[in-house]
C-alpha positions, 0 to 999 in steps of 0.5 A, spaced: 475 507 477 474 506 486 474 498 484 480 499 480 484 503 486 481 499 491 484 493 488 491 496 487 491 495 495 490 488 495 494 486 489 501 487 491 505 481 493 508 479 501 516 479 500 517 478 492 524 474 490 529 478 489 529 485 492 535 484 497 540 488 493 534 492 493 534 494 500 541 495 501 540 502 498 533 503 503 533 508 508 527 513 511 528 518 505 525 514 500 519 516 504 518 523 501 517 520 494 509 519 494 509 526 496 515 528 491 511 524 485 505 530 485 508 535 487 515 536 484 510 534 478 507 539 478 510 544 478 515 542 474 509 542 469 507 550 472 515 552 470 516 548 463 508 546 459 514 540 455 514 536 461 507 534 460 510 531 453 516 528 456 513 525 460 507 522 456 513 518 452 516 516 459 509 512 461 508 510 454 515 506 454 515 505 462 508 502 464 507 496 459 514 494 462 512 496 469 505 492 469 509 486 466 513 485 472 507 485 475 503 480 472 510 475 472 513 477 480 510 483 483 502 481 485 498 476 489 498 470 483 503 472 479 505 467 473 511 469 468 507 467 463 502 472 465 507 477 463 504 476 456 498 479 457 501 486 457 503 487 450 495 485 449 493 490 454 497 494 450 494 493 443 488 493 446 488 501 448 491 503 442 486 499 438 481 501 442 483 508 444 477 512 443 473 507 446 471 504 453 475 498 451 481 500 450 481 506 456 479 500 460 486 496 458 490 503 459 487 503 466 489 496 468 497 498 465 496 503 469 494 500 475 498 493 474 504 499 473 503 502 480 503 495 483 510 494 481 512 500 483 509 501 490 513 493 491 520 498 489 518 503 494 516 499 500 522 494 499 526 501 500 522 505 506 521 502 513 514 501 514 512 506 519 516 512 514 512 510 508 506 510 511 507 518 513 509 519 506 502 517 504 499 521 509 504 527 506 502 525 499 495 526 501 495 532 505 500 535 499 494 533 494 489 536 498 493 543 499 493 543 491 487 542 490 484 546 495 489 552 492 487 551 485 494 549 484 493 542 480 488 544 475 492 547 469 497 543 470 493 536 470 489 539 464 496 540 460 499 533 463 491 531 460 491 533 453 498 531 452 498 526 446 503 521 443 504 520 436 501 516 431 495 515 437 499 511 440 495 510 449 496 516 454 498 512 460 499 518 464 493 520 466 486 515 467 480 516 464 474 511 463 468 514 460 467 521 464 472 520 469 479 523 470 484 520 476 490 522 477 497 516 476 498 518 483 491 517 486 493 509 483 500 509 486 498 511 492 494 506 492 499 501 490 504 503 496 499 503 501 498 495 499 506 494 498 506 496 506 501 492 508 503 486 504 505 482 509 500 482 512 494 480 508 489 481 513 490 487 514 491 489 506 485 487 505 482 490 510 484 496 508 482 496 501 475 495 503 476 501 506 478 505 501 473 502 496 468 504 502 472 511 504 473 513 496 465 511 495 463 516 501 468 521 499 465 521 492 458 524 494 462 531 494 462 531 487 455 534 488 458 540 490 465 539 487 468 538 481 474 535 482 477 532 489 483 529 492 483 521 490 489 520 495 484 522 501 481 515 501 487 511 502 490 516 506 483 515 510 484 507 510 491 507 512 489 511 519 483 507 520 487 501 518 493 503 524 487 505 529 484 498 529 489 494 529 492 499 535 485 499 538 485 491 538 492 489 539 490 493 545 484 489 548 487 483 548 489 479 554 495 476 555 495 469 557 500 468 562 501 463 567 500 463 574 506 460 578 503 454 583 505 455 590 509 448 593 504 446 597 505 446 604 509 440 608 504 437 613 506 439 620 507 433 625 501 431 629 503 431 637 507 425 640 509 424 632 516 422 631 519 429 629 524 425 625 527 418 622 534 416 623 537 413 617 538 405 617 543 403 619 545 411 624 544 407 630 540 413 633 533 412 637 528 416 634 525 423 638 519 423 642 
């Protein structure tokens, strides 16, 4: 699951085509939604237990379709061809839904879904805004943990099961291990933000592999923690780093070259030449 999530970061593309139209419709606002998508989610369950239906059946139809766009557009090494393998990974989590397997296959979807949606998000959200949303995503996600707010809703949001088996793509869960859609979103956008910059992207998502691996050992003490703190984590250790080095360089700038000085004229030297032709004798 760490990997997965570590993964997500790396995986959206630099400028994918087509989102021009798109950004025509951005603006700073737009950076509020990863923190909206956890809390408005939960307390819309709190109020109203249906909402957890609902929206199992608006995962079930949005996610293969979402995770089809970014096997064909959306990630590093998309091919349209690819595309085809999100019925497959479908059949695969339906089939084999009780199964490592067939959670492992959902969990890609899942993923490959949120890629698609961090490219949306970033192509809407100025870089520096987005980025503080998900610092606000994290920080909104800890309060709710810390206040035992997140548990009965994500419980219920958990147990909601479509019809006839169909796969839960609301929640993940391989084997023993529960995490959240918004834990693989946020991920997602962190990537997106940093696309541009596959240095950086990369480097970011080793952080949040190694952040979220040391933030685990808390499950020793905790039964279950905030998953968006790594990548929040990353984002700012990433930001420090890259502000400490751009700082530490040293500009090449040239040195402007004095003209070199004119020798003086030796004593008894003629000070000055008439031209020929002027019919002036020189000065001694």
């Amino acid at each position: 699951m760490l990997a997965v999530q570590a993964g997500i970061v790396a995986a959206p593309r630099a400028d994918p085509p087509g989102l021009s139209w798109l950004r025509r419709l951005g603006g700073r606002w737009w950076s509020l939604v990863p923190l909206g998508s956890i809390v408005v989610v939960i307390f819309a369950i709190r109020g109203a237990s249906e909402t957890a239906t609902g929206l199992t059946y608006l995962a079930l139809v949005a996610v293969p379709i979402l995770a089809a766009l970014a096997l064909g557009w959306g990630m590093r090494g998309a091919r349209p061809v690819a595309a085809l393998a999100a019925p497959i990974l479908f059949a695969v989590a339906w089939i084999w839904r009780t199964s490592l397997s067939g959670e492992g296959a959902a969990l890609i979807l899942s993923a490959l879904s949120c890629v698609t949606l961090g490219i949306l998000l970033s192509a809407l959200t100025p870089p520096s805004w987005l980025k503080v949303g998900i610092v606000l995503m994290a920080i909104g996600d800890t309060y709710l943990v810390a206040t035992d707010l997140l548990q009965a809703p994500n419980n219920t949001l958990t147990l909601a099961h479509p019809v006839a088996g169909l796969p839960q793509l609301q929640s993940e869960l391989f084997g023993n291990i529960q995490m959240g859609y918004g834990d693989l979103f946020i991920a997602a956008v962190l990537g997106a933000v940093l696309a541009n910059q596959i240095h950086r992207q990369r480097q970011a998502a080793a952080l949040t592999l190694l952040f979220a691996a040391a933030f685990d050992l808390l499950f020793f003490a905790l039964s279950e923690l905030p998953a968006t703190v790594p990548v929040a984590s990353a984002l700012i250790a990433s930001e420090l780093w890259h502000r400490h080095t751009s700082n530490t360089k040293t500009p090449t700038t040239k040195t402007p070259t004095e003209p070199a000085e004119r020798p003086s004229p030796a004593r008894g030297a003629p000070r000055s030449e008439a031209a020929p032709g002027m019919g002036s004798a020189p000065i001694v």
